[in-house]
C-alpha positions as CSV (number, residue, x, y, z in Angstrom):
1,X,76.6,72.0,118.0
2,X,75.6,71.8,114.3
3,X,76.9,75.3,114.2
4,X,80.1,74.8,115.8
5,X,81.1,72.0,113.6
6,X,80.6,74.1,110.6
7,X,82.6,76.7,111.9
8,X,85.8,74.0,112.5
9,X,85.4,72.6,108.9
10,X,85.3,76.1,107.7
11,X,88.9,76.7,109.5
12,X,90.1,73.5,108.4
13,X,89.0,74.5,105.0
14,X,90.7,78.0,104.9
15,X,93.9,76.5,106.8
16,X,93.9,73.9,104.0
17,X,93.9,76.5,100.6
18,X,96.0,78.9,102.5
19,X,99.3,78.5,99.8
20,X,96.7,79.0,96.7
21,X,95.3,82.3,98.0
22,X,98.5,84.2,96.2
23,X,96.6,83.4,92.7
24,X,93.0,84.8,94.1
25,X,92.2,88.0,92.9
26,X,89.1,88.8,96.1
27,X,90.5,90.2,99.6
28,X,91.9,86.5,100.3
29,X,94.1,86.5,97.7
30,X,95.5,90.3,98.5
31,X,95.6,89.7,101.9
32,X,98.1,86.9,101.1
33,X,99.9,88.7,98.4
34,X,100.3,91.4,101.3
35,X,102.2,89.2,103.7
36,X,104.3,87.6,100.9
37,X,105.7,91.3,99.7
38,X,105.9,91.8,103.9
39,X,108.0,88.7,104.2
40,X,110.1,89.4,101.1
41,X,111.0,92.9,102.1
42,X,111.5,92.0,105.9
43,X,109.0,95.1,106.9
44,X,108.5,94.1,110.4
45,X,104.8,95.5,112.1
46,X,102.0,95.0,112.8
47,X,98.2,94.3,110.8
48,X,95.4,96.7,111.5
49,X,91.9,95.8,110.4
50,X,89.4,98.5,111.0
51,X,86.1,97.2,110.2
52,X,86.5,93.5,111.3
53,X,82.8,91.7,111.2
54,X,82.6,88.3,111.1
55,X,86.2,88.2,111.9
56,X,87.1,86.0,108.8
57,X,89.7,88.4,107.2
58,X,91.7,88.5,110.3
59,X,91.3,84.2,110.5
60,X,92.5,84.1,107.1
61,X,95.6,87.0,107.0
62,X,96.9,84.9,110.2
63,X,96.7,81.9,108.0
64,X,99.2,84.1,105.6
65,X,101.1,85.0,108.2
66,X,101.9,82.0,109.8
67,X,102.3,80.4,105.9
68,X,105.4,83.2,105.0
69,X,106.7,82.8,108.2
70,X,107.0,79.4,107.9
71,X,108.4,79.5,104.7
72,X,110.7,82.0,105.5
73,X,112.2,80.8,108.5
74,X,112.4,76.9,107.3
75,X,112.1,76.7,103.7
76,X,115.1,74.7,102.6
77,X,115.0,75.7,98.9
78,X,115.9,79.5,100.1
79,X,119.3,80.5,98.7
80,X,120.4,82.8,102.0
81,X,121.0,82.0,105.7
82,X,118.7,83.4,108.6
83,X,121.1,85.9,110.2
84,X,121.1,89.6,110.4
85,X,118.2,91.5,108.7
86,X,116.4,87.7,108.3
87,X,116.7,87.1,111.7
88,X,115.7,90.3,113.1
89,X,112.5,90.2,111.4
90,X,111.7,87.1,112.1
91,X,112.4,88.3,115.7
92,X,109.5,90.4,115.3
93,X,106.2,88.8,115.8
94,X,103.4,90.6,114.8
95,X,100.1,91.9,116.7
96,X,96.7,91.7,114.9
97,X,94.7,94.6,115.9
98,X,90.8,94.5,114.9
99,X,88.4,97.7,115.2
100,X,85.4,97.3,114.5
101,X,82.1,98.7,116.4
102,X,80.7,95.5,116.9
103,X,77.3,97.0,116.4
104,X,76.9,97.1,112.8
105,X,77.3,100.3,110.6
106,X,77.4,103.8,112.5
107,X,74.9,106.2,111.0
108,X,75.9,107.7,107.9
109,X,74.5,110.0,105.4
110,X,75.7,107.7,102.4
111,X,72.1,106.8,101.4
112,X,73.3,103.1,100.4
113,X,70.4,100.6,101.7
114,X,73.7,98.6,101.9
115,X,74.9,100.6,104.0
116,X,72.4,101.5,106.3
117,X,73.5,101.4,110.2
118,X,73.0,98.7,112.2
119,X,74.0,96.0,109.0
120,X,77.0,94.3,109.5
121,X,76.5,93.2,112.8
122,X,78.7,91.2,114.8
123,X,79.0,89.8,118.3
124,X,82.5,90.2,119.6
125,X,82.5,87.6,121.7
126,X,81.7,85.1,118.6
127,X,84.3,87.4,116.7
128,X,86.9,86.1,119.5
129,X,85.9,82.8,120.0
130,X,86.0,82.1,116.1
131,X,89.7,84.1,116.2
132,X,90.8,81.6,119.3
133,X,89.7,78.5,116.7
134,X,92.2,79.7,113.9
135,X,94.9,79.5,117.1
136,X,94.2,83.4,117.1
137,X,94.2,85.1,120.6
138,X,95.8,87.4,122.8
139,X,97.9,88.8,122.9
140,X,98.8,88.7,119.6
141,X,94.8,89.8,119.2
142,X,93.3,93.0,120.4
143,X,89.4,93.4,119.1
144,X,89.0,97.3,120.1
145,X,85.0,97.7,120.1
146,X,83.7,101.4,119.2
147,X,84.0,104.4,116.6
148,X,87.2,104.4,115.0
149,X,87.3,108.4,116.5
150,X,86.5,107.4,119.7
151,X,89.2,104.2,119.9
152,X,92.1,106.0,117.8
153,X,93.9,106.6,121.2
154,X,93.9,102.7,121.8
155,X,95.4,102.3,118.2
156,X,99.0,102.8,119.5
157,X,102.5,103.7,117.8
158,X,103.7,100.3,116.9
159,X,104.6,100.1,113.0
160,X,102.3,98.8,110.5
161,X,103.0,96.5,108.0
162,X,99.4,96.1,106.4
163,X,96.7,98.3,107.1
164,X,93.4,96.8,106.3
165,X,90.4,99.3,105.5
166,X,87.0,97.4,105.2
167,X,84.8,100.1,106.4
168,X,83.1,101.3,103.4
169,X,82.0,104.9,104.3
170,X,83.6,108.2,103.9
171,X,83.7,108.9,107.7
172,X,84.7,105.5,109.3
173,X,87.6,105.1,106.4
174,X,88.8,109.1,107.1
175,X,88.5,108.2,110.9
176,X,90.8,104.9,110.4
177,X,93.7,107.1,108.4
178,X,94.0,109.8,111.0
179,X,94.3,107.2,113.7
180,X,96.7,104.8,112.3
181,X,98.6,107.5,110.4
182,X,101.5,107.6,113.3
183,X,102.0,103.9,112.6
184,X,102.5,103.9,108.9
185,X,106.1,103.6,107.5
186,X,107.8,103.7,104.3
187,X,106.4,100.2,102.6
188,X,103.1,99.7,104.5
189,X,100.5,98.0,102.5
190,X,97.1,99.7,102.7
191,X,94.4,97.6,101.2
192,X,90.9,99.7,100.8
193,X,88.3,97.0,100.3
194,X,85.9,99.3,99.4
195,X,87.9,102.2,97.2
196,X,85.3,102.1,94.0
197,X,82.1,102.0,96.1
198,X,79.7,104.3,94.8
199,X,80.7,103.7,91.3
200,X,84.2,105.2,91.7
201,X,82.8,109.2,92.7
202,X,85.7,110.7,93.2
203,X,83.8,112.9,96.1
204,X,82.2,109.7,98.0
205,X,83.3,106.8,100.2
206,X,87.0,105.6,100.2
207,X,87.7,107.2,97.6
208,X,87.3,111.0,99.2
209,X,88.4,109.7,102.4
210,X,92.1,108.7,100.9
211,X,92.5,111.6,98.6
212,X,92.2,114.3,101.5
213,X,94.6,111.8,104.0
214,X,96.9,112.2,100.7
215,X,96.4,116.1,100.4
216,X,97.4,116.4,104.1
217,X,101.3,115.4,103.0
218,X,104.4,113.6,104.5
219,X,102.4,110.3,103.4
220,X,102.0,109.2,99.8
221,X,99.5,106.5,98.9
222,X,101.2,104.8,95.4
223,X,98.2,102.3,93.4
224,X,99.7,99.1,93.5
225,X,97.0,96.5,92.5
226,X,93.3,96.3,92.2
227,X,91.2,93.2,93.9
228,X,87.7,92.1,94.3
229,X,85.2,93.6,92.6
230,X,85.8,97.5,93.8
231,X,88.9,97.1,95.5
232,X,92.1,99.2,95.5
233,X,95.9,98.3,97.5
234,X,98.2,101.2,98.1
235,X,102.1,101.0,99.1
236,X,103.0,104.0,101.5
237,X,105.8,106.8,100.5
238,X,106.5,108.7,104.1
239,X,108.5,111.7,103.4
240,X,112.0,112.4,105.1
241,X,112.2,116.0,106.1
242,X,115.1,117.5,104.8
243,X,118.3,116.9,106.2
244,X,116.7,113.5,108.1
């Protein structure tokens, strides 16, 4: 019961600060900044979240969503009408798509305490219950449990407009890329929670995992703004074979 409550005051709470979050500088506050530039440029998709946990990041970038929309579709002080390419994305309503293995970390090699397997646990069903509190539920969620190699089939081929990457390890990030890859278009925000882990090593974590997804080619990953304490959001450049 006790529990319960402090869950509701916690949603009331993040429903509440939801139009400050743009001046945040932690994953809150890029998470917001994310769906404003989404709702400014009218890229219509879908979020991805691979590495979900407690389910709070997905709670609060609904909150965002459901703020730009708003603002978007109502706000009286916005110089343009809602026809054409306003109304067409505003057409599109967006699925939020949570991976996560709902066991805690998988075993890595790493050798982070922090990241040892099994920490991060979460219970799905808490995950969706929590999710169904913030007005969150299917469909417009989809809580895939398992590896990210072993759910990439389930991932799907409808466009992205943020990807979300709070995985931490080399593997589970590299895994994530290669399975959302076919849903990345020219605009989507990528936001790598965990890009300067292992005090920035060019050869560890994120940071290897998003340098060889770059290498491949036909996607380029362009810095856009650093968050949090070791945090890194990217804006994708797909390439247009010649002639297309």
């Amino acid at each position: 019961m006790i529990d319960s409550l402090r869950k509701k005051a916690r949603i009331v709470f993040r429903r509440m600060r939801v139009g400050a979050n743009l001046h945040r500088n932690d994953a809150l506050g890029a998470l917001h900044r994310a769906w404003g530039y989404v709702h400014a440029t009218q890229l219509a998709g879908d979020y991805y979240e691979f590495g979900v946990h407690g389910g709070w990041s997905m709670v609060n970038s609904w909150f965002s969503y459901r703020y730009f929309r708003r603002r978007l579709a109502q706000g009286r002080a916005l110089p343009f009408q809602r026809r054409g390419t306003v109304a067409a994305f505003l057409a599109h309503r967006p699925l939020f798509h949570g991976f996560d293995t709902f066991a805690g970390m998988p075993d890595n090699d790493e050798g982070e305490d922090t990241l040892a397997p099994g920490s991060f646990w979460c219970d799905l069903d808490i995950v969706t219950g929590d999710c169904a509190r913030a007005g969150l539920r299917s469909p417009e969620l989809r809580l895939v449990p398992g590896l990210f190699a072993d759910t990439a089939a389930q991932v799907g081929l409808r466009p992205a407009a943020i990807v979300h990457l709070d995985c931490d390890l080399y593997a589970s990030t590299r895994d994530a890329l290669r399975a959302v890859s076919p849903c990345l278009v020219q605009g989507t925000v990528v936001l790598c929670d965990d890009y300067n882990l292992f005090r920035a090593d060019q050869g560890r974590g994120q940071r290897r995992a998003v340098a060889e997804f770059s290498a491949v080619g036909g996607i380029r990953l362009e810095p856009w703004f650093a968050y949090g304490p070791a945090a890194q959001a990217f804006l994708c450049h797909v390439d247009h074979p010649e002639g297309g």
